[in-house]
C-alpha positions as CSV (number, residue, x, y, z in Angstrom):
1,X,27.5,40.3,-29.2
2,X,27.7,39.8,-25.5
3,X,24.2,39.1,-25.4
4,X,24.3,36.1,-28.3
5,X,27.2,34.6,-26.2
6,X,25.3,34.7,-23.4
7,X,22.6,32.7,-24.6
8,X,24.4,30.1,-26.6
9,X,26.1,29.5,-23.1
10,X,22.4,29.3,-22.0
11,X,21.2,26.9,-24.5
12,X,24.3,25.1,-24.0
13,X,23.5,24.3,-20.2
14,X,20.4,23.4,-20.5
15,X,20.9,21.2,-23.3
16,X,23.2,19.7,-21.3
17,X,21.3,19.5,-18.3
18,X,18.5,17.8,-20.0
19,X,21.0,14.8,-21.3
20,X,22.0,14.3,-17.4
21,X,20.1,11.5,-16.3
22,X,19.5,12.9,-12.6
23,X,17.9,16.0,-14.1
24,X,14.9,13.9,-14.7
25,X,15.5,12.3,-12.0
26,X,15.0,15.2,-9.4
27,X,11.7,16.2,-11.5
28,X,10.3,12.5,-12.4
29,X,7.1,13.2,-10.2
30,X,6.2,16.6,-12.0
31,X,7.8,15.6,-15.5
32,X,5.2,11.8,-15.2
33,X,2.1,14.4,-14.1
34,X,2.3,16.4,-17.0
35,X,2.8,13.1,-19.5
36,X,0.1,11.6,-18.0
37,X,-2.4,14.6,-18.4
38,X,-1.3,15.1,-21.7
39,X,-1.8,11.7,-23.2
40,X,-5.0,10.8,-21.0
41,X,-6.2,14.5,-22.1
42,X,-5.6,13.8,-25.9
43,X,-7.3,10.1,-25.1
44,X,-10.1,11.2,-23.5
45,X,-11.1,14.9,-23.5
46,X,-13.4,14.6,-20.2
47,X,-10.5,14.5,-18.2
48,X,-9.2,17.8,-17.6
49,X,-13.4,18.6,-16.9
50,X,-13.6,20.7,-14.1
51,X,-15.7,17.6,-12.1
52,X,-13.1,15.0,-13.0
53,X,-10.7,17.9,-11.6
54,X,-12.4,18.5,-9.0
55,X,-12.7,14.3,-8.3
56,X,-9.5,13.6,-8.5
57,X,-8.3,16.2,-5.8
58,X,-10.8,15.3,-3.4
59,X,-9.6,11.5,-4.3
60,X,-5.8,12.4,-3.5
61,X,-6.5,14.2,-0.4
62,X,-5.9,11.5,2.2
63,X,-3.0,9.8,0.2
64,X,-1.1,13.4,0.1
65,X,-1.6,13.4,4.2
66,X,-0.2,9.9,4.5
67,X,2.9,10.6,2.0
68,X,3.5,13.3,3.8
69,X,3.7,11.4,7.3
70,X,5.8,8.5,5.4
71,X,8.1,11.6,4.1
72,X,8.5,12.5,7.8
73,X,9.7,8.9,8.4
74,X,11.9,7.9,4.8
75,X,14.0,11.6,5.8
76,X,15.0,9.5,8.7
77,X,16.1,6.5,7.0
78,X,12.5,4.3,8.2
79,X,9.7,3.2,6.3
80,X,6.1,2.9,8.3
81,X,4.9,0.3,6.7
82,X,1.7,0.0,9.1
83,X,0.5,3.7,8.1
84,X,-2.8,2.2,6.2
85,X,-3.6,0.0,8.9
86,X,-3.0,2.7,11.4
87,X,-5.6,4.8,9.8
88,X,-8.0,1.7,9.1
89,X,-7.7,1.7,13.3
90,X,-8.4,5.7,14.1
91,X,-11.3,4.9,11.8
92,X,-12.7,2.1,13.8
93,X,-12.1,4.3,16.8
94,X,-13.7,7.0,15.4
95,X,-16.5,5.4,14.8
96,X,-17.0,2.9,17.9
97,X,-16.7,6.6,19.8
98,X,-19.5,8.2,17.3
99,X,-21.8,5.3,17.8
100,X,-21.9,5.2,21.4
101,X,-22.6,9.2,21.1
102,X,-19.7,11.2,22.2
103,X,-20.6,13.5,19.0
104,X,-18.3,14.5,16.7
105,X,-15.6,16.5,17.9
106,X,-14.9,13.6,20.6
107,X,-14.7,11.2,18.3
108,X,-12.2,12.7,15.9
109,X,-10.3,13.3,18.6
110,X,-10.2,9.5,19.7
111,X,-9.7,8.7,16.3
112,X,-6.5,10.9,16.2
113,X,-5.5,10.0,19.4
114,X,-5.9,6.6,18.9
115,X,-3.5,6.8,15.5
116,X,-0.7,8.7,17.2
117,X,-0.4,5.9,20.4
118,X,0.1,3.2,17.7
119,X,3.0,6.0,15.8
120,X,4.3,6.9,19.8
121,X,4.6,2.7,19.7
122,X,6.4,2.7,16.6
123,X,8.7,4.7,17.6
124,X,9.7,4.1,21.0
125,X,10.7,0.5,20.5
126,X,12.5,1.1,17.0
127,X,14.3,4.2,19.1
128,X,14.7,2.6,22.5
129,X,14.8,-1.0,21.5
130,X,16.9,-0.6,18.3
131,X,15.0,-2.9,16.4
132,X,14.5,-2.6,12.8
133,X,12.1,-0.3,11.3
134,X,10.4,-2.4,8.6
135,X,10.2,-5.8,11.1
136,X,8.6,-3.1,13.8
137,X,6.0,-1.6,11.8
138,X,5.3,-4.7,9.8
139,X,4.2,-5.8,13.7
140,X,2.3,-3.0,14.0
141,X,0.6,-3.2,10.9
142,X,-0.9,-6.7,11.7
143,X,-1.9,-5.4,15.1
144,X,-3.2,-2.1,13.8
145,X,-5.7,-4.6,11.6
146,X,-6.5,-7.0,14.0
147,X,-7.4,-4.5,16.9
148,X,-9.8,-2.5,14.1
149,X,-11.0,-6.1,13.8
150,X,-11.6,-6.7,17.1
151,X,-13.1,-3.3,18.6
152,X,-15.8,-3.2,15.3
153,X,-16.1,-7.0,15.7
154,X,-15.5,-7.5,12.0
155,X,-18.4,-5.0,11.4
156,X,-18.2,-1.4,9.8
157,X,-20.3,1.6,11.5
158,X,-22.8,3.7,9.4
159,X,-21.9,7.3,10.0
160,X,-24.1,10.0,9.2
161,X,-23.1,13.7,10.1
162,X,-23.7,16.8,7.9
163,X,-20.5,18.1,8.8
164,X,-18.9,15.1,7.6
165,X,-21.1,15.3,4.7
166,X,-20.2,18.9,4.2
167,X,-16.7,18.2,4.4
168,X,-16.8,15.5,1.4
169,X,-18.5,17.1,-1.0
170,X,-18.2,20.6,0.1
171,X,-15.1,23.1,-0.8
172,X,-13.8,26.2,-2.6
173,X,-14.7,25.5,-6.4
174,X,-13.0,22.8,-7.5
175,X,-11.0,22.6,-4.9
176,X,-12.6,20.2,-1.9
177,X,-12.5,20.7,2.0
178,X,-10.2,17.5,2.0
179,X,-7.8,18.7,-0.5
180,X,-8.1,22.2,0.9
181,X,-7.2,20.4,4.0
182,X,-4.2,18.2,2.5
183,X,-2.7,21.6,0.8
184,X,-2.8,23.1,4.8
185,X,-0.8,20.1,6.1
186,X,1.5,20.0,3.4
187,X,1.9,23.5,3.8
188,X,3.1,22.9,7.9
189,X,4.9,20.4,7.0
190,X,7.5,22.2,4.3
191,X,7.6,24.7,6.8
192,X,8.9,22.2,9.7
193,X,10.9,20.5,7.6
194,X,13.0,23.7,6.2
195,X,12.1,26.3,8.3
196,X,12.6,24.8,12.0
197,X,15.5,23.2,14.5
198,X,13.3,20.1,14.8
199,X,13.8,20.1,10.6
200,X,17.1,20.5,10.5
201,X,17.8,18.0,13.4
202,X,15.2,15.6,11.6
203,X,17.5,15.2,7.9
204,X,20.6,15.1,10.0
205,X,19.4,12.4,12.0
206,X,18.6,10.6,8.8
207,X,21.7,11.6,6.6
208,X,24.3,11.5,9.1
209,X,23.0,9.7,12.4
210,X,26.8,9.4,14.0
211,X,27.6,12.9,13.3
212,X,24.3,13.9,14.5
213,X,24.5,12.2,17.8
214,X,27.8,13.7,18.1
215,X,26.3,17.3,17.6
216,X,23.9,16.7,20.5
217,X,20.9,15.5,18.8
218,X,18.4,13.3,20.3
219,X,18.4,10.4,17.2
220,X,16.1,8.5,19.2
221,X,13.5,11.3,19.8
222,X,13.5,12.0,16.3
223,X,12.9,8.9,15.4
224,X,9.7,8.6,18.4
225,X,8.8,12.2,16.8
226,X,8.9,10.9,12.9
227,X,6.7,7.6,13.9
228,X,4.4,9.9,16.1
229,X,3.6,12.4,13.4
230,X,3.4,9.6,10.8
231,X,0.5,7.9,13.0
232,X,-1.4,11.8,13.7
233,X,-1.3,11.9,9.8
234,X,-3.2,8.6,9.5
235,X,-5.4,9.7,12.2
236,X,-6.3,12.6,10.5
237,X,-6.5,10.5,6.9
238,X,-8.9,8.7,9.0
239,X,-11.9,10.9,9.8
240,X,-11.1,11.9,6.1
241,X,-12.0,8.3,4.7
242,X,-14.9,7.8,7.2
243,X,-16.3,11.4,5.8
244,X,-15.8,10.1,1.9
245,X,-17.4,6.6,2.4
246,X,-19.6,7.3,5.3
247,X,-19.0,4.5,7.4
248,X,-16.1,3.1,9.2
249,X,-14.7,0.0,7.8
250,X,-12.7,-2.2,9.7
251,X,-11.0,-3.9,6.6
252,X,-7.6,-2.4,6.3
253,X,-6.8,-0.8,2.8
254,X,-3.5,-1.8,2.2
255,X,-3.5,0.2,-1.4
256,X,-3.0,3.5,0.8
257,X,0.6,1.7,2.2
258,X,2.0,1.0,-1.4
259,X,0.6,4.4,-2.6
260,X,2.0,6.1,0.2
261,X,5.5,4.6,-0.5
262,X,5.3,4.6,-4.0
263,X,4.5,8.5,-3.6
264,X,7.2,9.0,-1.5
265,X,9.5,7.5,-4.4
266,X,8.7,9.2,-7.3
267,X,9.0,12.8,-4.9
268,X,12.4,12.0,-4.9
269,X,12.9,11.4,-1.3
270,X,15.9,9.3,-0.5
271,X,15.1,6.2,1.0
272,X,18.4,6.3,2.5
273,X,17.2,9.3,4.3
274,X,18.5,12.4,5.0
275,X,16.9,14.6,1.5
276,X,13.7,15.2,0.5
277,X,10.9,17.8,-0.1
278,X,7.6,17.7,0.5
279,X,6.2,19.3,-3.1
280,X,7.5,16.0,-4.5
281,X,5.5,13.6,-2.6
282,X,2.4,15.7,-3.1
283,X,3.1,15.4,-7.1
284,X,3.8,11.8,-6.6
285,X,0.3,11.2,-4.9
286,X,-1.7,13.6,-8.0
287,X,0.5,11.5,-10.1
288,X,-1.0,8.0,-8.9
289,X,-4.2,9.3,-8.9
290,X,-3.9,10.7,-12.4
291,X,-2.9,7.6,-13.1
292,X,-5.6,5.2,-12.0
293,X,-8.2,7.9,-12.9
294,X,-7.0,8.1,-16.6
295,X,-7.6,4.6,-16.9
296,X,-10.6,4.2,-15.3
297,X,-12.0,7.1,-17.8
298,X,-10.5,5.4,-21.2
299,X,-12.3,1.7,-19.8
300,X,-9.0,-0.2,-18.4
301,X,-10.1,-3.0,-15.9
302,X,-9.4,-2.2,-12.4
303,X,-7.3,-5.6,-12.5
304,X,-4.4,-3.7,-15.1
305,X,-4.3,-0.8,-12.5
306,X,-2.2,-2.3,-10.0
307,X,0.4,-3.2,-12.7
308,X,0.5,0.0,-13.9
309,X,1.1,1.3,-10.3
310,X,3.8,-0.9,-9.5
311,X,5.6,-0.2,-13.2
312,X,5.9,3.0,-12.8
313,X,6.9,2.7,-9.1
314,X,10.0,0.9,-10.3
315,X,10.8,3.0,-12.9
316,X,11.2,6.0,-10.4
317,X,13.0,3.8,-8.0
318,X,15.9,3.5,-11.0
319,X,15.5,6.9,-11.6
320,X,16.1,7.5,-8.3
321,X,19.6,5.8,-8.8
322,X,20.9,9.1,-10.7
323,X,20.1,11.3,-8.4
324,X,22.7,14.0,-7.5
């Protein structure tokens, strides 16, 4: 008897829980994924093939390293809209460095290095000069563009390395060095957003900045720190591109700044900052590319993608409205 009353309390939650509006709210991401493989699965049955599996992954590697880095920043109530051109620079770097032969492990490093100074930039003047995010990094992210522009001289660089070969089409079964690689900073990052002071300082900074600075913590070297991990990220998304396409192209790719956002919405991170996860962005970016590969496979013209993108953005940006 106890046991049926249990249960009929039970039911009776979760039926309610599934009416409440900011249920599916907090699970939008993960609820959209599994919609999406189910009706692109039933559509075309060469989607959940182990190579399109294995494809798509290795396609959402770099975006799941750059939502991550714009997760860092949106916690703290910024946006980074120069992330994609950021990375369209560490690639240009990269590959100026490669061709004048400092080898390989050099010229990552430049490549990173190069990324972070323009995140360290970011965030000193929006910390020190108090200037608004979204006008600072939309600065940046014409600069960003026009130094790739200038250092490649409008040019992209051939690069040919078998350990950047290796690490494109090379992995653990389905599972691709790049993704492998995305899981590991995804990984670090949960764990220094939950599990450290700099974490907890971070989302206080963002969800409470006057009664943060009252407690003693540093708002503005958050903020430098969020910016300067943001720009690492797209350093490291950087040698990942140049390893995919083999060259480094000094157009900027500005599909990777909407994605990145657009991930970071349907995660569920507040764009008022201060809440977030880091599992949700990483949906959010295997939900995009779900997206976008689904219709590819069932014959939709690239033109429709876009739109499709930028529907469902909004849709999680209302949903986002409900949230508890």
């Amino acid at each position: 008897m106890a046991n049926a009353t249990l249960a009929a309390r039970d039911r009776e939650a979760w039926s309610a829980r599934l009416k409440d509006l900011g249920f599916w709210a907090e699970w939008a991401a993960l609820v959209g994924l599994v919609v999406l493989v189910i009706v692109f699965q039933v559509l075309n049955p060469t989607f959940l093939s182990a190579g399109n599996i294995a494809s798509m992954l290795v396609a959402a590697a770099i975006l799941i390293i750059l939502a991550v880095g714009q997760t860092f920043v949106i916690a703290t109530a910024g946006i980074d809209l120069s992330i994609a051109s950021t990375m369209t620079l560490g690639a240009v770097a990269f590959g100026q460095a490669f061709a004048a032969g400092w080898g390989l492990p050099l010229s990552c490093l430049l490549g990173i290095v190069a990324a972070a100074l323009v995140g360290v930039a970011n965030g000193v003047i929006i910390a020190r000069g108090r200037i608004t995010d979204f006008i600072v990094t939309l600065g940046t992210l014409s600069a960003a563009s026009g130094l790739a522009l200038i250092l490649a001289d409008g040019k992209p660089v051939t690069i040919i390395d078998p350990v950047l070969l290796g690490l494109s089409t090379g992995g653990l079964g389905i599972f691709g060095w790049s993704f492998v690689i995305a899981v590991v900073v995804a990984l670090v990052a949960h764990v220094t957003l939950f599990h450290t002071r700099f974490g907890t300082h971070l989302l206080a900074t963002g969800g409470a900045p006057e009664s943060a600075t009252a407690m003693g913590i540093s708002t503005e070297r958050i903020k430098i720190a969020v910016y300067t991990i943001s720009g690492t990220l797209a350093g490291l998304g950087a040698i990942l591109l140049v390893a995919r396409i083999g060259a480094a192209e000094p157009a900027a790719n500005t599909s990777f700044l909407l994605n990145s956002v657009a991930a970071v919405v349907l995660g569920g991170v507040s764009l008022f900052g201060g809440r977030g996860t880091i599992i949700g962005p990483v949906i959010g970016a295997l939900l995009l590319v779900a997206l976008v590969n689904g219709l590819t496979l069932l014959g939709v013209s690239q033109f429709y993608q876009p739109l499709a993108v930028g529907i469902v953005v909004v849709l999680a940006a209302l949903l986002t409205r409900f949230q508890r």
